[in-house]
C-alpha positions as a Markdown table, in Angstrom:
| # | Residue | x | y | z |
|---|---|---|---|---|
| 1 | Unk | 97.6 | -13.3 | -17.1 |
| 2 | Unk | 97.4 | -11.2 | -14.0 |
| 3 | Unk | 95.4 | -11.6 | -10.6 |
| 4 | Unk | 92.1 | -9.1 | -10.3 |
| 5 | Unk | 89.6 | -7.8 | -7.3 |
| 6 | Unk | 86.5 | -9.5 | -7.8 |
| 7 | Unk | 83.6 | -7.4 | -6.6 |
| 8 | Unk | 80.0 | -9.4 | -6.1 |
| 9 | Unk | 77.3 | -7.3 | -6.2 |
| 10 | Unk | 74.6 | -9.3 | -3.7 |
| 11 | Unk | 72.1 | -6.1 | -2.7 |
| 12 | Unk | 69.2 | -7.5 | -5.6 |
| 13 | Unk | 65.9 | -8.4 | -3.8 |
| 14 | Unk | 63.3 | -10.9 | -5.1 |
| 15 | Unk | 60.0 | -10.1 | -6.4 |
| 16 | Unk | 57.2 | -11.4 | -3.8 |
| 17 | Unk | 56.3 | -14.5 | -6.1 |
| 18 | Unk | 59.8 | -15.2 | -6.3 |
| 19 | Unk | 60.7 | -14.7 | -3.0 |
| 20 | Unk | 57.5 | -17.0 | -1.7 |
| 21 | Unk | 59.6 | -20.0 | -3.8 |
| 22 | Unk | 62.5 | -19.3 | -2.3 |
| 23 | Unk | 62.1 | -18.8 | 1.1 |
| 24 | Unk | 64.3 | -15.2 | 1.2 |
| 25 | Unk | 63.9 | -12.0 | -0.2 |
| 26 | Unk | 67.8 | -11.9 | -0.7 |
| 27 | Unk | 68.5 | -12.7 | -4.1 |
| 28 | Unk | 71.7 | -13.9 | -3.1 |
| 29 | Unk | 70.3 | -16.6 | -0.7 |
| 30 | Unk | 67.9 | -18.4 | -3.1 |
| 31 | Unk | 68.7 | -21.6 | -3.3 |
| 32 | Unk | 69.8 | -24.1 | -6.7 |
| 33 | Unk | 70.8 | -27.2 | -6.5 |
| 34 | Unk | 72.7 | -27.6 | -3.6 |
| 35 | Unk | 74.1 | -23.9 | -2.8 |
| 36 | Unk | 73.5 | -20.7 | -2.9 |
| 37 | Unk | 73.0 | -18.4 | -5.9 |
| 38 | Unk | 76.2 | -16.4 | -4.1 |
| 39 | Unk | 77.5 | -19.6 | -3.3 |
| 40 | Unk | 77.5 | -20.5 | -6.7 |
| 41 | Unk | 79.3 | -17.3 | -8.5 |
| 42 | Unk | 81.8 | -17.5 | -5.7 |
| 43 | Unk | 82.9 | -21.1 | -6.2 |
| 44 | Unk | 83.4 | -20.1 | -10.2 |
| 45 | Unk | 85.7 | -16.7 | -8.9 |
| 46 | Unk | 87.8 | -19.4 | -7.0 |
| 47 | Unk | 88.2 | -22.1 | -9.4 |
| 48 | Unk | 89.8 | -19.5 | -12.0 |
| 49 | Unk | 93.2 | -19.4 | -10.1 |
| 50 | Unk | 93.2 | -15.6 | -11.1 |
| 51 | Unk | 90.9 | -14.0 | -8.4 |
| 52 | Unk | 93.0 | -12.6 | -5.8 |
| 53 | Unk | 89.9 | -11.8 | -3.3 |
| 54 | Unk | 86.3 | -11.5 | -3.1 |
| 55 | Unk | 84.3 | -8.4 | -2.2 |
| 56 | Unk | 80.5 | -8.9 | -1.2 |
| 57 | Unk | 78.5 | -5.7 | -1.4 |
| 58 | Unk | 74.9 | -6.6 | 0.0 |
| 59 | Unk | 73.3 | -6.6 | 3.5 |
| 60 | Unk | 75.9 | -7.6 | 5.0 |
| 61 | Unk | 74.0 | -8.7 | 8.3 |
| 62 | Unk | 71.6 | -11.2 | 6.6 |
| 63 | Unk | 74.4 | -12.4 | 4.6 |
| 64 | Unk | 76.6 | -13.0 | 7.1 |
| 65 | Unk | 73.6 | -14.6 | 9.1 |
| 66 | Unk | 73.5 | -17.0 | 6.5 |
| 67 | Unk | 76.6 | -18.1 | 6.9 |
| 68 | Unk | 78.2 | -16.8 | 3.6 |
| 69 | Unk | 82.0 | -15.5 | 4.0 |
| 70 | Unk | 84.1 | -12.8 | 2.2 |
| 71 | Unk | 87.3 | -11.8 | 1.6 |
| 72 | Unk | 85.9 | -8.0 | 1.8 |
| 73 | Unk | 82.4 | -7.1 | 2.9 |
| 74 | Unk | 80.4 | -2.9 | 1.8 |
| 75 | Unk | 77.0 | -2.5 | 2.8 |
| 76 | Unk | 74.6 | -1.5 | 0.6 |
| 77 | Unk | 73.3 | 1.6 | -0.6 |
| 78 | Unk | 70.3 | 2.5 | -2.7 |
| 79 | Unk | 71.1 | 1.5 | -6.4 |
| 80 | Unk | 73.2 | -0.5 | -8.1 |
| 81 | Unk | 76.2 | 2.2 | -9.0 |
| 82 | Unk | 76.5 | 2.9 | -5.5 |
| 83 | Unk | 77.0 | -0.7 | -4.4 |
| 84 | Unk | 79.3 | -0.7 | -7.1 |
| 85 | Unk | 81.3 | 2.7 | -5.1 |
| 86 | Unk | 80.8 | 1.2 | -1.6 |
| 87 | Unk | 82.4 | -2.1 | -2.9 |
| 88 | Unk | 85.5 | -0.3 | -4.4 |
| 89 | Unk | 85.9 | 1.8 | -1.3 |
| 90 | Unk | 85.7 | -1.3 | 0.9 |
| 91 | Unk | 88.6 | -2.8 | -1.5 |
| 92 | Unk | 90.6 | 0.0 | -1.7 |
| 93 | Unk | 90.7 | 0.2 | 2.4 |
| 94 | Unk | 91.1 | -3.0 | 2.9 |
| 95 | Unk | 94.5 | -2.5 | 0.7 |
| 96 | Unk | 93.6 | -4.4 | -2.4 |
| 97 | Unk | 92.9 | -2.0 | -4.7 |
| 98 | Unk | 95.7 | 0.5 | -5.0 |
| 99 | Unk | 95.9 | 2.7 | -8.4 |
| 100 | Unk | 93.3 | 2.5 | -11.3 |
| 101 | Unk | 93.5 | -1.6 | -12.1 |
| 102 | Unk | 90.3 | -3.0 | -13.9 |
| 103 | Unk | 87.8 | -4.8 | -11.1 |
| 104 | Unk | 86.2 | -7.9 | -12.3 |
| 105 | Unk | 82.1 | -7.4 | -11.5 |
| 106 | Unk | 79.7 | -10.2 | -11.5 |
| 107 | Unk | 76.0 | -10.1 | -10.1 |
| 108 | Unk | 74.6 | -12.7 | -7.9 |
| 109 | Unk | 72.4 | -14.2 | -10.2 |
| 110 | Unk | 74.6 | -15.4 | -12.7 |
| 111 | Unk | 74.5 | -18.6 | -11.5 |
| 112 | Unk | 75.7 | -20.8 | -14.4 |
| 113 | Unk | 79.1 | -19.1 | -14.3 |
| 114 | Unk | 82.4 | -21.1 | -14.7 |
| 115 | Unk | 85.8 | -20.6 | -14.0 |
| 116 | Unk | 86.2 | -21.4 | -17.6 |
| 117 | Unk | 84.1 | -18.7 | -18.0 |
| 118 | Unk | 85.7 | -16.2 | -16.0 |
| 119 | Unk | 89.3 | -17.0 | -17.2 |
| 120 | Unk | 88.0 | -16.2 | -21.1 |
| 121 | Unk | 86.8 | -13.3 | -20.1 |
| 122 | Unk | 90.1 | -12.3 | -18.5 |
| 123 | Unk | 92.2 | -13.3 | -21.7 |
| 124 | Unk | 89.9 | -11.4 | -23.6 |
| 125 | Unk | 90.4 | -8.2 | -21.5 |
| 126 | Unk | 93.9 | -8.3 | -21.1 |
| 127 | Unk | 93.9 | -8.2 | -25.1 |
| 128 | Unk | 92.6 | -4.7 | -24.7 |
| 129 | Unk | 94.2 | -3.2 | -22.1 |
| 130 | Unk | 93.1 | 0.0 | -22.9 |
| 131 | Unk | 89.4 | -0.6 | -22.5 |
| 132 | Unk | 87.7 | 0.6 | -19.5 |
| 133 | Unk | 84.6 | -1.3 | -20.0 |
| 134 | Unk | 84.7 | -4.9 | -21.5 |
| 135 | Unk | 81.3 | -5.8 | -21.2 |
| 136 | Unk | 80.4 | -9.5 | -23.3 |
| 137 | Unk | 77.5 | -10.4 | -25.4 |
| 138 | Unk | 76.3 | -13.0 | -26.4 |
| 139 | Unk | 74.7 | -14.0 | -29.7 |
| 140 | Unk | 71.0 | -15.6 | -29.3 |
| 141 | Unk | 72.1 | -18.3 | -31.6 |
| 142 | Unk | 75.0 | -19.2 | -28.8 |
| 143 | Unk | 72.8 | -18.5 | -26.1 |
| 144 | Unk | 70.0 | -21.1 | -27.3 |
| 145 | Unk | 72.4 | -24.0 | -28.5 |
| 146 | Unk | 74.2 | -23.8 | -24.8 |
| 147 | Unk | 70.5 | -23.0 | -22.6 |
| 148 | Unk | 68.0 | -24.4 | -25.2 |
| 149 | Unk | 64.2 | -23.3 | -24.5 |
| 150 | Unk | 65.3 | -20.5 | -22.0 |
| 151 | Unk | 63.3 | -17.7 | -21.3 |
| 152 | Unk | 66.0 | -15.4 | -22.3 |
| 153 | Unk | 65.3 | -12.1 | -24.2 |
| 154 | Unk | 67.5 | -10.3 | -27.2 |
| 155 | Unk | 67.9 | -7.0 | -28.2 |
| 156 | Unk | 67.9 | -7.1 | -32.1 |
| 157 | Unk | 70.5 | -5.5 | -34.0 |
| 158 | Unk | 71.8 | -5.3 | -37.5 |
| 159 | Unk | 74.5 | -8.1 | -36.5 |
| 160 | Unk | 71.8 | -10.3 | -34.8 |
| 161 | Unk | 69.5 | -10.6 | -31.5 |
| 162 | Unk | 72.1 | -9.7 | -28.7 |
| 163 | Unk | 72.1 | -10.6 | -25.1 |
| 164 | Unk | 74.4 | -8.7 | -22.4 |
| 165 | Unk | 76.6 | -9.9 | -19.7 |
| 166 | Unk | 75.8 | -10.3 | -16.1 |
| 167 | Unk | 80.1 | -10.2 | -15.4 |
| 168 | Unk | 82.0 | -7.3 | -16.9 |
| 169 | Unk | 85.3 | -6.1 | -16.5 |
| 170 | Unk | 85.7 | -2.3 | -15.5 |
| 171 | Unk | 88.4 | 0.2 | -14.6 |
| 172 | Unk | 87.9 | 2.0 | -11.3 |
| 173 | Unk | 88.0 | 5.6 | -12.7 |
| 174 | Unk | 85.5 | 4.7 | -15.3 |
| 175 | Unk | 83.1 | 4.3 | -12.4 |
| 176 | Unk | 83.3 | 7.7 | -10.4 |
| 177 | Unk | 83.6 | 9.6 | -13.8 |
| 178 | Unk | 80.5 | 8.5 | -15.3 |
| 179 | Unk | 78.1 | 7.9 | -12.0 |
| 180 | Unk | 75.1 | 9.8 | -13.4 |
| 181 | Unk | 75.1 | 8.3 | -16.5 |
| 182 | Unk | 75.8 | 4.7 | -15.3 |
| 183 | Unk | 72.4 | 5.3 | -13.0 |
| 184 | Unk | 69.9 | 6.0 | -15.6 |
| 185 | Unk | 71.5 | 3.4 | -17.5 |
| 186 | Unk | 71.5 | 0.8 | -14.6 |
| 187 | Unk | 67.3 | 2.2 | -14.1 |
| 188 | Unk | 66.4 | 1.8 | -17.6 |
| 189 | Unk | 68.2 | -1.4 | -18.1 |
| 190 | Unk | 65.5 | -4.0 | -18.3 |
| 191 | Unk | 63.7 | -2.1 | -21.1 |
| 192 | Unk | 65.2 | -2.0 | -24.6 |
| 193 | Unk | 63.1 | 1.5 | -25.3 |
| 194 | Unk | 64.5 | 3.1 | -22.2 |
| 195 | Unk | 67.6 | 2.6 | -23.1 |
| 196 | Unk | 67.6 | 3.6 | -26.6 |
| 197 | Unk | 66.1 | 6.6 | -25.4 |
| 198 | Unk | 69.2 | 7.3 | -23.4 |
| 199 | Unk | 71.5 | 7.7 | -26.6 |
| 200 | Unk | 69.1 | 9.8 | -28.8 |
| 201 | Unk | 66.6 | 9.3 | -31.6 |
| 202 | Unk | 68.9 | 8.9 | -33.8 |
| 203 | Unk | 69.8 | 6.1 | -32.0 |
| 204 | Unk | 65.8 | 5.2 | -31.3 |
| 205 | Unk | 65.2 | 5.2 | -35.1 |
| 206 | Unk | 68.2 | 2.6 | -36.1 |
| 207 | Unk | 67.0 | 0.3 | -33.1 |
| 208 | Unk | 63.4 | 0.3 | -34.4 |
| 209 | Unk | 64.5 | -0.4 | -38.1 |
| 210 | Unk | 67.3 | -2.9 | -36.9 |
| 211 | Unk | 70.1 | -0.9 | -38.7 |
| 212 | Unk | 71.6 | -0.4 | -35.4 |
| 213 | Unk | 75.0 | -2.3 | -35.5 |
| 214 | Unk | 77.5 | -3.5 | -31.8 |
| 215 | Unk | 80.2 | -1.1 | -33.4 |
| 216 | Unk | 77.2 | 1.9 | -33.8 |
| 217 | Unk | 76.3 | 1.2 | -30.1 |
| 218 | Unk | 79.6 | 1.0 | -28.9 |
| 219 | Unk | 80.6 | 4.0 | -30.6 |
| 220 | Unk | 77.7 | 6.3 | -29.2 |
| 221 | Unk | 78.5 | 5.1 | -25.3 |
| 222 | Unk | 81.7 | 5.5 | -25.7 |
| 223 | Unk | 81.3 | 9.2 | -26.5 |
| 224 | Unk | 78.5 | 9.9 | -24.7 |
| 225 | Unk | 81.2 | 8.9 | -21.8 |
| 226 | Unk | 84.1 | 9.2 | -22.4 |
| 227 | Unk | 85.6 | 6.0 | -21.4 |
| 228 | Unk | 86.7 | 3.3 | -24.3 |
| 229 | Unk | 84.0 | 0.5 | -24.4 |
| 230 | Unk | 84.9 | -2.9 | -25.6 |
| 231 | Unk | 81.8 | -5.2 | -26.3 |
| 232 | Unk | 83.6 | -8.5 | -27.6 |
| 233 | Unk | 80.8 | -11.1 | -28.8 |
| 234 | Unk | 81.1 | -14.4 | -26.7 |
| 235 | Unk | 79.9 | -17.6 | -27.5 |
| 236 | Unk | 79.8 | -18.8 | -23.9 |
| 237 | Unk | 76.9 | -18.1 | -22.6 |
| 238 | Unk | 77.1 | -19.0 | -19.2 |
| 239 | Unk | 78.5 | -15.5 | -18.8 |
| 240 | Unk | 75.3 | -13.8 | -19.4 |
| 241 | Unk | 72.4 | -16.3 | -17.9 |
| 242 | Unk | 70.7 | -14.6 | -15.3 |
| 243 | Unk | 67.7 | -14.9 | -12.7 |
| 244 | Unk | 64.8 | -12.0 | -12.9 |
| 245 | Unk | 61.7 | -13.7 | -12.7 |
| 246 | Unk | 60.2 | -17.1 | -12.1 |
| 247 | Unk | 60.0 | -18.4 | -15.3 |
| 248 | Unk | 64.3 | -17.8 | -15.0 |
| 249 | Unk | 64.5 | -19.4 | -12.0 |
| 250 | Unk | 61.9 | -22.3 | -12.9 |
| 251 | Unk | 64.7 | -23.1 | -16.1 |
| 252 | Unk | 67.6 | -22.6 | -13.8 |
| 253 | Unk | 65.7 | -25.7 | -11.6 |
| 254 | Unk | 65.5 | -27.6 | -14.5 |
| 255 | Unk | 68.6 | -26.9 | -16.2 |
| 256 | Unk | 71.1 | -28.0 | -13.0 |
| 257 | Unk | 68.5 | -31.1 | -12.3 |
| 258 | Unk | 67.1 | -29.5 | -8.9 |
């Protein structure tokens, strides 16, 4: 398997309530266990053997303050897609991205990751080398056997109650050529409704009724799009735990005995 960019996208924020637990507004600073949430997504990119350098898009100032290093630091911008840009720029002039490879993303909060993780996800990718997108989920059943009595929520489908990925693999192009999209996406991406609404009523109706199937869903992104969306089903789920609100963070606590 090859080497990949891996870009860390640090620029998330802490609600007040959350940020009063953790001392820092920077969700990339709160602490767990004994490091970092950064810290911790970083050391799983590294034990992989297959990450060839780090980017960090964030504020760069308050992470560097805090004594976190990167192979390749972009400051942030306003929303999540154009961290994702100013991350890819920062690679590319730094000399480590150089045609259209796939870029490994991974969000600062998903702080159960593992290089075990990470390399699966790799070896599943490089299966599909056509695939712009390879974006994991994760059945609930999986999810609750590995993290039981999380605070975790599914989107029900036709296949089963579905959780997403916080670490996807994406080709560069796909990025630039579907920016508008990918922002209402990104904006409507804590609400189920929101983003059924995004692919139609159609769509809507077959979410309500739960006739709505992966292969349906994949289908209609892939041609609203234009870009060739793989959603492989992966039973671990350390690829898709994540940190939003307190009650997350209170299970993350418990889960890696802080």
């Amino acid at each position: 398997m090859g080497q990949y960019a891996a870009l860390i996208t640090a620029g998330g924020r802490l609600s007040p309530e959350l940020a009063t637990v953790c001392g820092t507004t920077v969700k990339a600073l709160a602490p767990l266990g004994d490091s970092r949430f950064i810290e911790r997504v970083q050391r799983a990119l590294q034990d992989t053997g297959m990450v060839s350098v780090i980017a960090v898009v964030g504020p760069v100032g308050e992470l560097q303050k805090a004594g976190i290093a990167a192979d390749v630091w972009a400051e942030e911008k306003v929303t999540g897609p154009e961290n994702i840009l100013q991350g890819i720029v920062a690679l590319r002039e730094a000399g480590y991205l150089i045609g259209e490879e796939r870029l490994l993303l991974c969000a600062t909060d998903t702080v159960f990751l593992h290089g075990d993780t990470v390399r699966e996800l790799i070896a599943i990718a490089e299966t599909r080398p056509d695939a712009d997108i390879v974006f994991p989920l994760v059945q609930r059943e999986a999810y609750e056997a590995q993290f039981p009595g999380s605070p975790n929520v599914y989107a029900p489908l036709a296949d089963g109650a579905f959780t997403g990925s916080s670490a996807q693999i994406v080709r560069l192009s796909a990025i630039g050529r579907c920016l508008p999209y990918i922002e209402k996406a990104f904006a409507a991406r804590k609400s189920q409704w929101e983003m059924a609404k995004l692919l139609g009523w159609g769509f809507i109706w077959r979410f309500i009724t739960r006739t709505l199937t992966i292969a349906d869903a994949v289908a209609k992104v892939s041609a609203i799009t234009g870009l060739n969306c793989y959603a492989p089903v992966f039973q671990d789920a350390r690829v898709a735990a994540d940190v939003d609100a307190l009650g997350d963070y209170e299970y993350a606590k418990k889960v890696s005995g802080d």
